[in-house]
C-alpha positions as CSV (number, residue, x, y, z in Angstrom):
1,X,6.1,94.4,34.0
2,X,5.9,90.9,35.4
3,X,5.4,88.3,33.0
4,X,3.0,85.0,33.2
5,X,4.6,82.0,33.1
6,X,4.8,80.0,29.3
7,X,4.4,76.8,28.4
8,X,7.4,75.3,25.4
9,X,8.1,72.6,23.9
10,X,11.2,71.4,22.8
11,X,13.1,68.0,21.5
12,X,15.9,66.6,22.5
13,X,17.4,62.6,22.1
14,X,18.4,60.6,25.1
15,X,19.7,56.9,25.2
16,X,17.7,55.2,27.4
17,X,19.2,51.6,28.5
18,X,16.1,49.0,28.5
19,X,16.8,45.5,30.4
20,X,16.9,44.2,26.6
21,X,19.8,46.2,25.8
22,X,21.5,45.2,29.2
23,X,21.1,41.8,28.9
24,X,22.4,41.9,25.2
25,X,25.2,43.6,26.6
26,X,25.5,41.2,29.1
27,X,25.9,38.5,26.9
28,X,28.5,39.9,24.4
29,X,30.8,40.1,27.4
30,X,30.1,36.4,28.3
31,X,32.2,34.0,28.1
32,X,31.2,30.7,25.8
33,X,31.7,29.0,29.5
34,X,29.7,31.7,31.3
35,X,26.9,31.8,28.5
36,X,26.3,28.3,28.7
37,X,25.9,28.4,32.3
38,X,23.3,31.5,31.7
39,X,21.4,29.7,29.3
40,X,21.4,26.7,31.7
41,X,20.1,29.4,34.9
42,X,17.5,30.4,31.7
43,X,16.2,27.2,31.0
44,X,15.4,27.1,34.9
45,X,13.9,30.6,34.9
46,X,11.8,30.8,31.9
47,X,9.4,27.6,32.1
48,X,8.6,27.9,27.9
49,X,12.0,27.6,26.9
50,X,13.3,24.3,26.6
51,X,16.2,22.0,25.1
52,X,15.8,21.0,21.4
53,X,16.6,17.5,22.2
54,X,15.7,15.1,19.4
55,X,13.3,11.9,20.4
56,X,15.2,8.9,20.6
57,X,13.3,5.8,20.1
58,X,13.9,2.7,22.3
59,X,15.7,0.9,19.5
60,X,17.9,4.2,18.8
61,X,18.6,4.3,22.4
62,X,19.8,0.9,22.4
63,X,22.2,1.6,19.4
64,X,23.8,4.9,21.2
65,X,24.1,2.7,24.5
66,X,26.3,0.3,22.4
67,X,28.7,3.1,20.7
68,X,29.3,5.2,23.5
69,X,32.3,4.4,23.6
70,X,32.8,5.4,20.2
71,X,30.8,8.6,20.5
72,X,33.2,9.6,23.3
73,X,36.3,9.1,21.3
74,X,34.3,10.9,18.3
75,X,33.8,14.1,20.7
76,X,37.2,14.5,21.1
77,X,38.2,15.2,17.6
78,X,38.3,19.0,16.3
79,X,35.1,20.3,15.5
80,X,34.1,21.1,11.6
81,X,34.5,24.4,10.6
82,X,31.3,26.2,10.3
83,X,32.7,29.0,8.2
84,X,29.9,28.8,5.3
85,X,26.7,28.7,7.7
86,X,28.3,32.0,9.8
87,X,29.3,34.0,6.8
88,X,25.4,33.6,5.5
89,X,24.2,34.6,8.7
90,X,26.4,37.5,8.8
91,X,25.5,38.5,5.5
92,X,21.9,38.5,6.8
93,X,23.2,40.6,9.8
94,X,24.6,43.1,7.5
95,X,21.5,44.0,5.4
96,X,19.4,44.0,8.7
97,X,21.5,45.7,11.1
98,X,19.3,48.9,11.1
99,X,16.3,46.8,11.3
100,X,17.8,44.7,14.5
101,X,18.5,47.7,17.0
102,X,14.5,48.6,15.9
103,X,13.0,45.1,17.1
104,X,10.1,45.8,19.3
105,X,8.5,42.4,20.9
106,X,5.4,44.4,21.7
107,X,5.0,44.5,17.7
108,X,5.4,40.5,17.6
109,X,2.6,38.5,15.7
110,X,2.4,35.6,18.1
111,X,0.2,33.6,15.9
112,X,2.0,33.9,13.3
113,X,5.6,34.3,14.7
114,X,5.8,30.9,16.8
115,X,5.0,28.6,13.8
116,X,8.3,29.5,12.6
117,X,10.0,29.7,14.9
118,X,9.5,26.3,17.1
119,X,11.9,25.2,17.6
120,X,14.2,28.3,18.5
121,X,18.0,27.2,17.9
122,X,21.2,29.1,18.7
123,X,23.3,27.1,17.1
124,X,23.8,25.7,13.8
125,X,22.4,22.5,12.4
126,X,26.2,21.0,12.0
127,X,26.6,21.8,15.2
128,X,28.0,19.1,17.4
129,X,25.3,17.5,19.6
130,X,24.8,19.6,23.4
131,X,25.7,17.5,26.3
132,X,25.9,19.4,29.8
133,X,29.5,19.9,31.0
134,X,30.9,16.9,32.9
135,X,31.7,17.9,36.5
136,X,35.4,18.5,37.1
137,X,37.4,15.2,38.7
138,X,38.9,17.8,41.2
139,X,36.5,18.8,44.2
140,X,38.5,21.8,44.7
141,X,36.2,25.2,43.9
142,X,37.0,28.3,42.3
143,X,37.5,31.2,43.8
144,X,35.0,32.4,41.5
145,X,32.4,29.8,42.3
146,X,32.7,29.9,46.2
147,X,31.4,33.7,45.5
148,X,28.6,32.9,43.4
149,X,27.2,30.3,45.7
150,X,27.2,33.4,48.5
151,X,25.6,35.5,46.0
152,X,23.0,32.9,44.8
153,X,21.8,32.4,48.5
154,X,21.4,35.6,49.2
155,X,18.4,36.0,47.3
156,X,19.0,39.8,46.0
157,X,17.5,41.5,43.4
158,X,17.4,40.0,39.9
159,X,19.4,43.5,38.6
160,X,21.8,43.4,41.4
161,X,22.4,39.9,41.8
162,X,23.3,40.1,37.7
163,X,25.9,43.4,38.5
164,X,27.5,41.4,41.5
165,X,28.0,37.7,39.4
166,X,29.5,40.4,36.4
167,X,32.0,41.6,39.1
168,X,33.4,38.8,40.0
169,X,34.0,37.6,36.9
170,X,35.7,40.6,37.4
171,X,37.8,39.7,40.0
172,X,41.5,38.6,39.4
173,X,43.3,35.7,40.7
174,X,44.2,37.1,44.2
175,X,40.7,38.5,44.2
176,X,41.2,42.1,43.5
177,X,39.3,44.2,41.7
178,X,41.8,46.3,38.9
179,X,38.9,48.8,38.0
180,X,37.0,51.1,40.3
181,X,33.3,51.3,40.3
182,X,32.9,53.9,37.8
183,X,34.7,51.8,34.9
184,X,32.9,48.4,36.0
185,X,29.5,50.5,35.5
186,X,30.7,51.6,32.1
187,X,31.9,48.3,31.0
188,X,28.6,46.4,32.0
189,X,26.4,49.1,31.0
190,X,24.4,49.5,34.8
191,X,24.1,52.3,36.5
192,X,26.9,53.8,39.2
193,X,24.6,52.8,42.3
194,X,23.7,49.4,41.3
195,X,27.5,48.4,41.2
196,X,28.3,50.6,44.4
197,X,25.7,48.2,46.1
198,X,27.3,45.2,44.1
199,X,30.7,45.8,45.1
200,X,30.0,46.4,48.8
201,X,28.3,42.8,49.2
202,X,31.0,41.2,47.2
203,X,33.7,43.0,50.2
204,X,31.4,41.5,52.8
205,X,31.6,37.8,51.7
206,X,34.0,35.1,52.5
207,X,37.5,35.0,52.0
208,X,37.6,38.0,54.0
209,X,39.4,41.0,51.9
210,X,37.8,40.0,48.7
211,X,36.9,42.5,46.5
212,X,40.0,45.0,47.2
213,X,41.4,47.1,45.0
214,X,45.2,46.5,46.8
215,X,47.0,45.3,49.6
216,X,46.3,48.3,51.7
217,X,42.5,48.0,51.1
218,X,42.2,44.5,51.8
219,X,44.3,44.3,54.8
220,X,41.5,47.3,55.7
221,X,38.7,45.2,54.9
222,X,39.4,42.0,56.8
223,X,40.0,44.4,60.1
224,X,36.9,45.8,59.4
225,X,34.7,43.0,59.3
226,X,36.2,41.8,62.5
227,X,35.1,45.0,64.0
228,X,38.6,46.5,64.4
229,X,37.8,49.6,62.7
230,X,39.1,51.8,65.8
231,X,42.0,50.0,66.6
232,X,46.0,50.2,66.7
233,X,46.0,47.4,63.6
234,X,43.4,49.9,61.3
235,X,45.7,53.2,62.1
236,X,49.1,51.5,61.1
237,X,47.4,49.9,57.9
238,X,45.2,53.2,57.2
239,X,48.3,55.7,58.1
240,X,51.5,54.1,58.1
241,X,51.3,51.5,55.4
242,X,54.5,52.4,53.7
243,X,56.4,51.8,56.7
244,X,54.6,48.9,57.9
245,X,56.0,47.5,54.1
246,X,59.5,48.2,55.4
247,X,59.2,46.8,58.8
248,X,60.0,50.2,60.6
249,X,58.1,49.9,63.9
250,X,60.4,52.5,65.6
251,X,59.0,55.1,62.9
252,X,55.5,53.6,63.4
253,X,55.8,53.9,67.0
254,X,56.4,57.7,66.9
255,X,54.0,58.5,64.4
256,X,51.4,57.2,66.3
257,X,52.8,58.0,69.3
258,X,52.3,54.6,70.7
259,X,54.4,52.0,72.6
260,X,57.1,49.8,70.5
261,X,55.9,46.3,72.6
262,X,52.0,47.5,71.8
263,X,53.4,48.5,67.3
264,X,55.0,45.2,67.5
265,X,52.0,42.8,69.2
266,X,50.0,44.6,66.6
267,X,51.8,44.1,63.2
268,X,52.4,40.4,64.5
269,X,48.5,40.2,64.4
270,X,48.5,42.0,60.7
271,X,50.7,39.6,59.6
272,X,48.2,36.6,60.5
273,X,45.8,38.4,57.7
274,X,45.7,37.1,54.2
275,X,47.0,40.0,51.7
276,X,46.1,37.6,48.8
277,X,42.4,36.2,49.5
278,X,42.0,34.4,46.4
279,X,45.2,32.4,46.9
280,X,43.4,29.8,48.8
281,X,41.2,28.9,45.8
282,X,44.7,28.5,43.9
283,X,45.8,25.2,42.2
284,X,48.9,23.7,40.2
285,X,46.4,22.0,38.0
286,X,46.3,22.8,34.3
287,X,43.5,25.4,33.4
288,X,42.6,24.6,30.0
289,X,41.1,27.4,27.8
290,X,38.0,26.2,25.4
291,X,38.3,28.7,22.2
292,X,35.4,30.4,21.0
293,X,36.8,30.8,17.5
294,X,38.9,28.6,15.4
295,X,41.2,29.5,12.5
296,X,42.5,27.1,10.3
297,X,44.2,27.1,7.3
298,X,42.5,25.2,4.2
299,X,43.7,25.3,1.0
300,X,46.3,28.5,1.2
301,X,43.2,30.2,2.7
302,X,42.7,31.0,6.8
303,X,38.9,30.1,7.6
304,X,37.1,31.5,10.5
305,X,34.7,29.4,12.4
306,X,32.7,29.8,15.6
307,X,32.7,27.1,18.0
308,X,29.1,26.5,18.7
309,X,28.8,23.1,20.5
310,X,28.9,24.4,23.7
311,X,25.8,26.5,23.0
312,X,23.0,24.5,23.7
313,X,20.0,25.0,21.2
314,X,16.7,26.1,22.6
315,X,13.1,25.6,21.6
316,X,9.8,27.1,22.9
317,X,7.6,24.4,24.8
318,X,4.6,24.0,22.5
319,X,2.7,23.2,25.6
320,X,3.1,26.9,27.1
321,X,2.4,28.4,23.5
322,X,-0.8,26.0,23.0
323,X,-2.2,27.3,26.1
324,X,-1.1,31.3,25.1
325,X,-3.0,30.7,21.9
326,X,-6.1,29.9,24.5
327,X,-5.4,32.7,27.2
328,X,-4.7,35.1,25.2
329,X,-8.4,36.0,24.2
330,X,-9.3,36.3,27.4
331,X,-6.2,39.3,27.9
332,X,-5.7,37.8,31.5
333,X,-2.6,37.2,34.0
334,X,-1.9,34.1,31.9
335,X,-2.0,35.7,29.0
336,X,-0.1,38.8,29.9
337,X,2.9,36.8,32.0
338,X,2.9,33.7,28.9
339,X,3.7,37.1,26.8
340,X,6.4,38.4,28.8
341,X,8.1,35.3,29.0
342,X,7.5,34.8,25.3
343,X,9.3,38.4,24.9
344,X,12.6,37.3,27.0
345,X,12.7,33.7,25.2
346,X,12.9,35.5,21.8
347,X,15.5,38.5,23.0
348,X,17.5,35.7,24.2
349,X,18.0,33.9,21.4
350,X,18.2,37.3,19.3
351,X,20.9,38.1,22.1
352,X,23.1,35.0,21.3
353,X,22.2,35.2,17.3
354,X,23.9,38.8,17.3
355,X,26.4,37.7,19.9
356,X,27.2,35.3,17.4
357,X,27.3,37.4,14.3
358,X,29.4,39.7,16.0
359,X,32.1,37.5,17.0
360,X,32.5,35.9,13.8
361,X,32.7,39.4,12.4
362,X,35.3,40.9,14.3
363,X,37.2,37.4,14.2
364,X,37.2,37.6,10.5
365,X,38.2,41.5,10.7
366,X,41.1,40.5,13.3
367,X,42.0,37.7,10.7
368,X,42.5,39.7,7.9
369,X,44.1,43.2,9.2
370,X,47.0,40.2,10.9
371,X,47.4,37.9,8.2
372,X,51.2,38.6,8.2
373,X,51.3,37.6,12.2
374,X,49.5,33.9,10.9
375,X,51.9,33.5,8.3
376,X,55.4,34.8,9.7
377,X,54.8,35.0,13.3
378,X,54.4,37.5,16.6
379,X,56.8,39.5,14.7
380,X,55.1,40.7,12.3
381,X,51.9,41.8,14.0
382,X,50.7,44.9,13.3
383,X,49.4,47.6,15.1
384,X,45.1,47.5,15.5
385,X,43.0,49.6,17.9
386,X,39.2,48.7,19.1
387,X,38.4,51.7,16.6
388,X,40.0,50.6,13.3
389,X,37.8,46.8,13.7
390,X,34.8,48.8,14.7
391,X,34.7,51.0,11.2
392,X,35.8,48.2,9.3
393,X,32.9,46.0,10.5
394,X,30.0,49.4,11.2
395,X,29.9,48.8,14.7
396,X,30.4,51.1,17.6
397,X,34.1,50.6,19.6
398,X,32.6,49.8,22.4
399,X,31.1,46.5,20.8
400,X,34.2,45.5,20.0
401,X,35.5,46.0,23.0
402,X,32.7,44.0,24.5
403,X,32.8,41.1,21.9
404,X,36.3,40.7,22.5
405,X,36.8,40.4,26.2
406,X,37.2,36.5,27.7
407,X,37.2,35.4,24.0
408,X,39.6,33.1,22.5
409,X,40.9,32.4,19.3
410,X,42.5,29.2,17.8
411,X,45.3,29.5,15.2
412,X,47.8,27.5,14.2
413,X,50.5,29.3,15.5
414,X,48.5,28.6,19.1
415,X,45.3,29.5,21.2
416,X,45.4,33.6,21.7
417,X,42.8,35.8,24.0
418,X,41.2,38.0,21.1
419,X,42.8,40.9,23.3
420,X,46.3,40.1,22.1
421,X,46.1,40.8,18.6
422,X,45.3,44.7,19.2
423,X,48.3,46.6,19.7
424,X,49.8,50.2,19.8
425,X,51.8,51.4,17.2
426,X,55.4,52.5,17.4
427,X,57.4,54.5,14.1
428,X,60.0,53.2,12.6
429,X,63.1,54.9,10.4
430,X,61.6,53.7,7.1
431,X,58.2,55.8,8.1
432,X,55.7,53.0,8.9
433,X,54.0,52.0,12.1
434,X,55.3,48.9,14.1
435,X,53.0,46.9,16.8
436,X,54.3,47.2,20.7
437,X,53.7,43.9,20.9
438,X,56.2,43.2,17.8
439,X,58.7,45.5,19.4
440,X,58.3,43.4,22.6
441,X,58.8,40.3,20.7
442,X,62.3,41.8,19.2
443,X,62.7,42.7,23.0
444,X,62.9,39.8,23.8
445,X,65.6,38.4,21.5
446,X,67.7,40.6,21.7
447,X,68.0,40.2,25.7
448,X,68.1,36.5,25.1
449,X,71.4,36.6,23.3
450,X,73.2,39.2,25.0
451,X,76.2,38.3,26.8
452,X,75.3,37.0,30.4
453,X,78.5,38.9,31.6
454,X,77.7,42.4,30.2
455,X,74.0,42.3,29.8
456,X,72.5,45.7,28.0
457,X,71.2,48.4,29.9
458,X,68.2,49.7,28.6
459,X,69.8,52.8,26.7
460,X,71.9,50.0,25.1
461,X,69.2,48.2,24.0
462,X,67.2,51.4,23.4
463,X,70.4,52.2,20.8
464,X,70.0,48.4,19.4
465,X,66.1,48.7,18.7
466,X,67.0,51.9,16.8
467,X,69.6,50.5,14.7
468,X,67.2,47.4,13.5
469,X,64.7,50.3,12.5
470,X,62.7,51.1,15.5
471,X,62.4,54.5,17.5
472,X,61.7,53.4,21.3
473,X,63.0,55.5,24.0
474,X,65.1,54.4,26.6
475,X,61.9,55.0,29.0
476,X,59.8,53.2,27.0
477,X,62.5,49.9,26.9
478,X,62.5,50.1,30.5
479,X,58.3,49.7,30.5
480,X,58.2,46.9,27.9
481,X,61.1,45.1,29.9
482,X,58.9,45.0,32.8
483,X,55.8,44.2,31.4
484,X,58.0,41.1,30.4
485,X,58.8,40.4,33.4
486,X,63.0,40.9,32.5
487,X,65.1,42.0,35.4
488,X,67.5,45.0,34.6
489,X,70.8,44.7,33.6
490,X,72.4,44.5,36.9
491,X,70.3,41.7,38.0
492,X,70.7,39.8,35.1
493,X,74.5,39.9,34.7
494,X,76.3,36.9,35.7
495,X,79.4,36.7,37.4
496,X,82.0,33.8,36.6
């Protein structure tokens, strides 16, 4: 018997991404350089946000014109801990987590809301006072700025033209990418097809070969764009890479079955490429790093403190909200776009408040699980996973993991990415977990006073570790000596 068909109804939960969420996420990955230059591109977009600039009167003007001098000198000084302002606000954060990731700006009160909240600030009141970033003395660009002119005038899609800036942050120092697509989409929370797109306009812009994932790929992409796809260059780059490495044109010549003089005119032209596209954009001038936290300690006690001054504080134009609290009656295209960019103003600057809150958080968290590494030293750093910050503080990993990246803390034992102070652990004979990076540090110092004539081979040194306490196997030696950068034994021994 045939039956009709049925109509059902069931539930089921799905996370759905809004461009809220994505821009929040956005934002906890920024850097406090990269955030101010996205509140700057903000302040350009959105025409009711504004800066929070105090009036100067003509007399106050003429009193600031005659201290400048002194101002400068004052702005070089270390800025005040803002420990007690944070840890109110994060208190605040605490109680109202649940109520945050519920904010709707549909359900705002606009006549209401704005009173309180002109002007809109993002930083706190002791904050030192915002003045745009001085242009650099040097007129050399980045190689990071050269691509985010190209992808500024190309004029794409708000969404993609945000994936393909994200990816070259992205981008290390020889302008490779380290991650494929499928991590970058997970780490900036877009979809797969958006950063597909993204990626393949950041291979087609200038240095050629940007955007590779290794040598192979970027020789590739540079014969490529030169419309060499079919030629003798793409075959021994695309087949016979490995023996191109190793200089072995006879080999190449019979792979390909091709004439040595025709192998050799075509590896001469290979070698004209650049394998390293972002060593162009390379300088022997000091980068300085501008911490986003600052620990210091006062009174026996380390205090955590966000640097905030290079956040500049943002107000809503009381022009544009004047002239919603007149359209919005009427429920016309003045109204309705004045709302929408009312919404993004005030997501913004919840955006920044969390990204804030966050930091501070997990700074304090990072504090507190490594006190013995700020008293005694990189020795005594202990091992701390994404996951162990993230339950102490009631956020998901991932958070972390976002709030953490480009970030920089300032300690007195030195200025450290927030990155460094999580750490694998490795056992020890007395039964309790060691960091890698402690291990390392041992490494290290052990190698450094061996005797330059007999240098330890990595079993030795594995035999060494284990006799101060630690279990590392001989495998294990041989990838931390590496990732320092230490030659093995028979490279390092000296002969007399």
């Amino acid at each position: 018997m045939q039956q009709g068909a049925r109509l059902e109804l069931s539930q089921r939960h799905e996370l759905t991404i809004t461009p809220q969420m994505q821009q929040a996420i956005a934002i906890l990955l920024m850097s406090a350089l990269e955030l101010e230059l996205h509140l700057q591109q903000e302040l350009q977009d959105n025409p009711v946000l504004e800066l929070d600039e105090p009036e100067v009167s003509p007399e106050e003007e003429q009193e600031e014109s005659l201290n400048s001098e002194k101002k400068e000198n004052d702005s070089d000084e270390k800025v005040q801990p803002e420990s007690e302002n944070v840890e109110s606000e994060n208190v605040e954060s605490e109680n109202a987590a649940d109520k945050d990731e519920k904010f709707d700006v549909d359900d705002i009160d606009y006549e209401n809301l704005f009173s309180s909240v002109v002007p809109v600030r993002t930083s706190s009141s002791n904050d030192e006072e915002y003045r745009p970033p001085e242009p650099n003395d040097s007129d050399t660009k980045t190689l990071a700025d050269y691509l985010l002119e190209q992808i500024t005038s190309l004029s794409l899609a708000s969404e993609l033209e945000k994936t393909a800036k994200f990816i070259v942050s992205q981008l290390n120092s020889d302008g490779y990418l380290n991650m494929d697509n499928h991590e970058l989409a997970e780490l900036a929370g877009i979809d797969d097809a958006t950063v597909n797109e993204a990626v393949n306009i950041i291979r087609n812009l200038e240095p050629p070969g940007v955007g590779a994932r290794n040598t192979r790929d970027c020789l590739l992409i540079q014969l490529e764009l030169i419309n060499k796809k079919d030629s003798l260059e793409w075959k021994i780059v695309d087949e016979q890479f490995d023996m191109l490495t190793s200089n072995r044109i006879p080999f190449i010549a019979q792979a390909l079955q091709a004439d040595i003089s025709a192998v050799n005119e075509a590896v001469d032209f290979i070698r004209t490429l650049e394998p390293r596209p972002g060593r162009a954009f390379g300088t022997d001038e000091t980068n300085y790093i501008v911490p986003d936290v600052i620990v210091e300690k006062v009174e026996g006690e380390y205090v955590v403190s966000l640097r905030n001054n290079r956040i500049p504080s943002l107000r809503i134009n009381k022009d544009y909200l004047k002239m919603y609290e007149r359209e919005k009656k009427k429920k016309g295209e003045i109204s309705e776009y004045l709302k929408s960019k009312f919404d993004s103003a005030l997501w913004l600057v919840r955006s920044i408040e969390q990204r804030q809150k966050t930091l501070y958080r997990v700074s304090k968290s990072i504090v507190s699980q490594q006190i013995d590494f700020f008293e005694y030293g990189p020795k005594y750093l202990k091992p701390m996973t994404l996951k162990m910050v993230a339950e102490e503080i009631g956020v998901h990993e991932s958070t972390v993991s976002r709030i953490t990246t480009s970030k920089y803390m300032q300690t007195p034992r030195g200025t450290f990415e927030l990155k460094y102070f999580f750490t694998s652990p490795i056992s020890t004979s007395s039964g309790e977990d060691a960091s890698s990076r402690s291990v390392k540090t041992i490494l290290s110092e052990i190698i450094a006073n061996e005797d330059p004539a007999s240098p330890y081979s990595d079993q030795k040194l594995s035999e060494l570790m284990k006799a101060r306490g630690f279990t590392v196997a001989r495998r294990t030696i041989t990838k931390y000596r590496e990732q320092l950068n230490i030659m093995p034994a028979k490279m390092r021994k000296k002969y007399s």
